[in-house]
N, C-alpha and C positions, 0 to 999 in steps of 0.2 A: 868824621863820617857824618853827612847829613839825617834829619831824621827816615826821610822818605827811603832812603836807601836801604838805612836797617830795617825799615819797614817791610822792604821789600825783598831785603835776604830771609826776614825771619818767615818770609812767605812761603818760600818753600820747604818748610815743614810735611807741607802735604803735596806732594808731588804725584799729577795725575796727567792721563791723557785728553780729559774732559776740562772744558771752561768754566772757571770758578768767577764770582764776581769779584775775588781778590786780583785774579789775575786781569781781567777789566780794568781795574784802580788802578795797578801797578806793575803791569807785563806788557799788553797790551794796549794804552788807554790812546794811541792814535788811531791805529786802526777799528776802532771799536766806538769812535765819537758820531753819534748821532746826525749826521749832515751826508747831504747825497752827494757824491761825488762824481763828475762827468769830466772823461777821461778825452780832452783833445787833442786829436794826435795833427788834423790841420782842418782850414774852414770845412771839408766836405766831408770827412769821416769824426766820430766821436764815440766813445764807448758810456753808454746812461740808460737810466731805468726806459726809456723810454725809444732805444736803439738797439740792432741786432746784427751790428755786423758780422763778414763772411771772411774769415783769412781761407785762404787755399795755396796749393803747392806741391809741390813733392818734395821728399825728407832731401836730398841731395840736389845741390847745385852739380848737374852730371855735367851739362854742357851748354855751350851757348846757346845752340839750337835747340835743346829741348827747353832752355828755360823763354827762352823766347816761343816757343809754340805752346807752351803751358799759357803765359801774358799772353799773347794775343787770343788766346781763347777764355780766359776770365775777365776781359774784358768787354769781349760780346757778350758775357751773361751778366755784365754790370758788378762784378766782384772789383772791389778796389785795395785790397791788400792783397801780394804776394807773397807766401813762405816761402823760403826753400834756406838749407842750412850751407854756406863754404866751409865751414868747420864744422866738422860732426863727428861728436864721444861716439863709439859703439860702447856693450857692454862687454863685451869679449876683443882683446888688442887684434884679430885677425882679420883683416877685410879682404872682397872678394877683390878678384881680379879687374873688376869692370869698373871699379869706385876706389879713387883715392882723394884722399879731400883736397877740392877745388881752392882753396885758399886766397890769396890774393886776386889770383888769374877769375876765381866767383864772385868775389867783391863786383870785378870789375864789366863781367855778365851782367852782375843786379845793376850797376850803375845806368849802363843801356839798355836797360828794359824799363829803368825809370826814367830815361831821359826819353826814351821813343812810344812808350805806351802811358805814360803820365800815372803809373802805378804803384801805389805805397809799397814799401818792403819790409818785412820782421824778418830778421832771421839770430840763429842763438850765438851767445858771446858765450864761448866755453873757459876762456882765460885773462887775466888782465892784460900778458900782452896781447891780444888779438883785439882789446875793445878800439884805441883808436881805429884802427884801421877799417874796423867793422863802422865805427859812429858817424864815421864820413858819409858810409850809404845809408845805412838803416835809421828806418822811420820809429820805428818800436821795437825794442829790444828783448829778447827773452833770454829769461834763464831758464835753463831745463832741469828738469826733475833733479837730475844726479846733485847738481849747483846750487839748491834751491837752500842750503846751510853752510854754504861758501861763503861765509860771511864778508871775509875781505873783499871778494868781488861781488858783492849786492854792495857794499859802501862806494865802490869806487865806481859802478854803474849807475847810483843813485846821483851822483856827483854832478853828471851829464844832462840832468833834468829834462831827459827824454823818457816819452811813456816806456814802459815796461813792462812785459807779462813774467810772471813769478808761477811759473807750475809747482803743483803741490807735488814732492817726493811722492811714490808708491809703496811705502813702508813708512808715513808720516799721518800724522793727526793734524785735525783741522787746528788743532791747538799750535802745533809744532811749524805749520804754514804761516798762520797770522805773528808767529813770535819771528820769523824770518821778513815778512812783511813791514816788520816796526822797522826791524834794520837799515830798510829804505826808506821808512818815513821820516824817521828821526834825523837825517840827512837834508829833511827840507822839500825832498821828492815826492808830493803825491799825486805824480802821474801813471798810477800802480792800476797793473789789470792783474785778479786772479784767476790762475785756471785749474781746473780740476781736470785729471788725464789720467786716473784710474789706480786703481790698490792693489796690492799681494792680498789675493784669499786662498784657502786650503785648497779651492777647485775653481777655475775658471768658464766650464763648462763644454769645455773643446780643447784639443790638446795641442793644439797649433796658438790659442788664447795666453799672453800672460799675464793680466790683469781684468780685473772690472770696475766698471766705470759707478761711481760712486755717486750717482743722481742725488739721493740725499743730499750730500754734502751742501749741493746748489742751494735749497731755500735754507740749509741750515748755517751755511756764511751768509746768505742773505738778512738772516734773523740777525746776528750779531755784529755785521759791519755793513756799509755800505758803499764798498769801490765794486768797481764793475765784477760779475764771476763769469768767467767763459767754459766753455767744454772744447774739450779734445778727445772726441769716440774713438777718432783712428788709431791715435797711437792705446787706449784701454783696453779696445777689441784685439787687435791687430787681426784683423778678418772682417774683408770690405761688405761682406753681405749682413754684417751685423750694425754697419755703418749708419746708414739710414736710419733703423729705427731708434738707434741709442741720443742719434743726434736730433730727432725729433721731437724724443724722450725728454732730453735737454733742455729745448726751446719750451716745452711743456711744464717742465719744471722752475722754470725762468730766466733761463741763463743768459747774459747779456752779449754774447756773442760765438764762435763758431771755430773751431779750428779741423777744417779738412784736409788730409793729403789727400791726392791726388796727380794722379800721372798717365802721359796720354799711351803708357803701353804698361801697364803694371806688372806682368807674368817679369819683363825684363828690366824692372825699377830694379838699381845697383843699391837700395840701400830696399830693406824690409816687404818683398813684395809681397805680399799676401795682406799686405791694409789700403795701400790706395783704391781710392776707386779713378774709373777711367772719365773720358769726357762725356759718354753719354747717361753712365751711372750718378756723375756728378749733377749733369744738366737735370734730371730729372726726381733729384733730390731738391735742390734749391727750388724746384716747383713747387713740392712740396711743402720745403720751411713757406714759402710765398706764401700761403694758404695757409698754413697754421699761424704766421705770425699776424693774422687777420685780428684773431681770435686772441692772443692774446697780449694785442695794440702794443705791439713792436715795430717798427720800420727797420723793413732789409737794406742794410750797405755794402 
């Protein structure tokens, strides 16, 4: 046994949910090395202190035609990444009748919306067999909440040395996100975006809400590491009229980019309708970031 190791076992003697400078030396110490990190996913988009890109999308790959009217309208508003999930965990095994996951047959939507609107795609790898298939299309890969301590599948998604957004669980510590984060760095991958996308509290404020969005968190991963931190208001709120200001809360707080749903009929989105916002709620939100990120010298992508 080397020494750093037992060094590193006898460290957790004092097991906390807060950041110790042992764990710094010896948990943590990639994601935690002093150096900025800018996250290129191709020449015209890049995630850095000094950018503010826009993902957008709706939670499900429904259909070809909506994801193609979704692209062609983020594109006139100059948004260059598309979400939208072909595989998608719910939290409860029941889904509605209108949505079952698009699968391959969605892969193959996102392909032609990237081949005919010249438009980046994320969308979440829930499994390791689903990553080939997924890696062929997808620009940036995420893991979601649920996945975000799947350890085996952050090694084998690291492998691909394709960027990556790593959402923080909603029942997890900032601590317990950057210990999942080494897992892809120590892989050699530091194409790593963080996102914050909201916490379990005793009250959410609404009874339709099941999390809130953890603004803090933003300068306080900022304090301690350096890779990009994004926000996700939609899925923290899950209530489009609290979208707006959480996300501009965000931008305010400094977060280096953006994650919207969005859908151009939400009452009848098959997957969570009560958070997307639609296309003219959308449009006149990115007006808005436009203007705030004036103020605090970000450029919109």
């Amino acid at each position: 046994m080397s020494k750093n190791i037992f060094i590193n076992n006898l460290s957790n003697k004092n097991p906390t949910k807060d950041i110790t400078q042992d764990d710094i030396k010896y948990k943590i110490p990639e994601i935690t090395k002093k150096q900025n990190i800018t996250v290129k996913v191709n020449n015209r988009v890049s995630f850095s202190k000094k950018n503010l890109p826009i993902i957008a999308g709706p939670n499900g790959v429904e259909s070809r035609k909506l994801i193609f009217k979704v692209g062609e309208f983020l594109k006139k508003k100059g948004v260059k990444i598309l979400r939208g999930h072909a595989y998608k965990p719910l939290t409860f095994p029941y889904r509605s009748k209108k949505y079952l996951e698009t699968k391959d047959e969605g892969m193959k939507w996102l392909d032609e919306v990237k081949k005919h609107l010249g438009l980046l795609v994320t969308t979440e790898v829930t499994e390791i067999k689903y990553l080939e298939r997924i890696s062929m299309t997808a620009d940036i890969l995420q893991i979601g909440s649920r996945n975000m301590q799947n350890l085996e599948l952050l090694k084998e998604i690291a492998k691909l040395n394709k960027p990556i957004i790593l959402k923080r669980h909603f029942g997890a510590s900032i601590r317990d996100l950057l210990g999942a984060a080494e897992h892809i760095l120590v892989e050699g991958n530091n194409k790593l975006i963080l996102c914050e996308r909201g916490v379990s509290i005793p009250h959410t404020h609404r009874e339709t809400s099941r999390f809130a969005l953890d603004i803090q968190a933003i300068p306080a991963l900022k304090e301690i590491c350096n890779y990009p931190i994004i926000s996700d208001p939609s899925h923290a709120s899950f209530w489009a009229p609290w979208v707006e200001p959480l996300a501009l809360a965000s931008v305010a707080a400094g977060c280096d980019g953006l994650i919207i749903e969005m859908h151009p009929d939400p009452k009848n989105s098959a997957v969570d309708p009560l958070q997307p916002l639609n296309f003219k709620q959308f449009a006149n939100l990115k007006s808005r970031i436009n203007k705030l990120s004036k103020i605090v010298n970000k450029k919109i992508i």
